[in-house]
N, C-alpha and C positions, 0 to 999 in steps of 0.2 A: 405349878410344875414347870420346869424351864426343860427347855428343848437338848438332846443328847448334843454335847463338841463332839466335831468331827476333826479326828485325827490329824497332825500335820503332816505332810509329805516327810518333811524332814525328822521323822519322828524313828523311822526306820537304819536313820544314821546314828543312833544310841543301841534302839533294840535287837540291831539284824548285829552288831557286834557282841552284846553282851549275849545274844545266845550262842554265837561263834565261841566265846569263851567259856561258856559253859558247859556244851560241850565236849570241849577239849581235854575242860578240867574233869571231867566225869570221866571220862575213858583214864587219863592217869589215874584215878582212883583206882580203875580195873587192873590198870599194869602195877599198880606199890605192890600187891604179894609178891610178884617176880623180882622185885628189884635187891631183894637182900644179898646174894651175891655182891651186885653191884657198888653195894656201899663201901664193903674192903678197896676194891679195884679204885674206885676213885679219891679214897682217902691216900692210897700208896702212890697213884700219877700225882697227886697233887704234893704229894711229901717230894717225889721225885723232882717235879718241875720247880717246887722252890730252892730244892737243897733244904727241906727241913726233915725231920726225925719222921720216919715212917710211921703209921698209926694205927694198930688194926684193935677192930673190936669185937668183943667175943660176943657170941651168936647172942646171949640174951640184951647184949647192947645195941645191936642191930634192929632187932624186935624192937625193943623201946623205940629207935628212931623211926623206921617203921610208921608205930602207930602215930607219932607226933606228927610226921607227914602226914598219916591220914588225917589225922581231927583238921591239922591246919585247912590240907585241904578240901574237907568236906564242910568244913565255915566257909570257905572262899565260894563254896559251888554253892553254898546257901543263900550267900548274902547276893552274889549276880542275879540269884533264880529271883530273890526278892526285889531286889534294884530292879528288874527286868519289867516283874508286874507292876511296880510301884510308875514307874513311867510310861505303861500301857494305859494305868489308873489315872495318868496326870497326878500324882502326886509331888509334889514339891521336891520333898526330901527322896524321892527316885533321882532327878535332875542333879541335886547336889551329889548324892554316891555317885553318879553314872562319870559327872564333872571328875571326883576321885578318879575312880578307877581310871576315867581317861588318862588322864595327868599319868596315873604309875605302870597305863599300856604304855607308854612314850619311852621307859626304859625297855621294854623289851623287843630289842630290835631284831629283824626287821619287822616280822611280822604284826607283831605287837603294837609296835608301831603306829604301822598302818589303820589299826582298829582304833589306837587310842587318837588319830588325829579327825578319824571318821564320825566317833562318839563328841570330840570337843567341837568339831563342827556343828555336830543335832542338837549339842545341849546348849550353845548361844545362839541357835537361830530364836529368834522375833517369836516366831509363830510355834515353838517346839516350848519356847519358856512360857507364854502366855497359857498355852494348853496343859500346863505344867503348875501353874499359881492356882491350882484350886486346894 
């Protein structure tokens, strides 16, 4: 029987992000029913601001979009929640998604940002990857 690893310090610079992201992303799940209005409105600023052909969609195309948002993002809050444990677990392939998702927080500035530069810091440290290779 080998003795429990003890967590690394730096382990908290992967996990205290990805549950910040998560969530985030769960409460916009709560806000998508509200948002269908929304959709018209910003397909028309964005016709507007390019100069291209206004767009509107009729209420059951809304819907559709709607629920495409939800699925996408109820994968996304599934796969953090997992990635999350998986690196609490020291699982390897947690470190690799976490590595991802850092990498694609980097585009979402600022905030996002700042999380993804937090997660790529925990997931090269020394003592986060070793704790990590089980």
């Amino acid at each position: 029987m080998t003795a429990p690893v003890s967590r690394p310090p730096r382990l908290s610079f992967i996990t205290v992000p990805l549950l910040i992201q998560l969530v985030l992303n769960a409460l916009s799940l709560l806000f998508l029913p509200f948002a269908g209005g929304l959709v018209n409105t910003l397909l028309a600023d964005t016709a507007r601001q390019t100069g291209g052909a206004a767009l509107t969609l009729t209420p059951e195309q809304v819907t559709s979009v709607l629920w495409v948002a939800f699925v996408i993002t109820a994968a996304f809050v599934l796969l953090l929640y997992f990635t999350r444990r998986a690196v609490l677990e020291g699982r390897s392939w947690g470190r690799v998604a976490s590595i991802v998702l850092g990498v694609l927080s980097l585009l979402n500035f600022p905030f996002g940002t700042i999380l993804g530069i937090f997660m790529l810091i925990g997931a090269f440290d020394r003592d986060v990857q070793r704790y990590t290779s089980r």
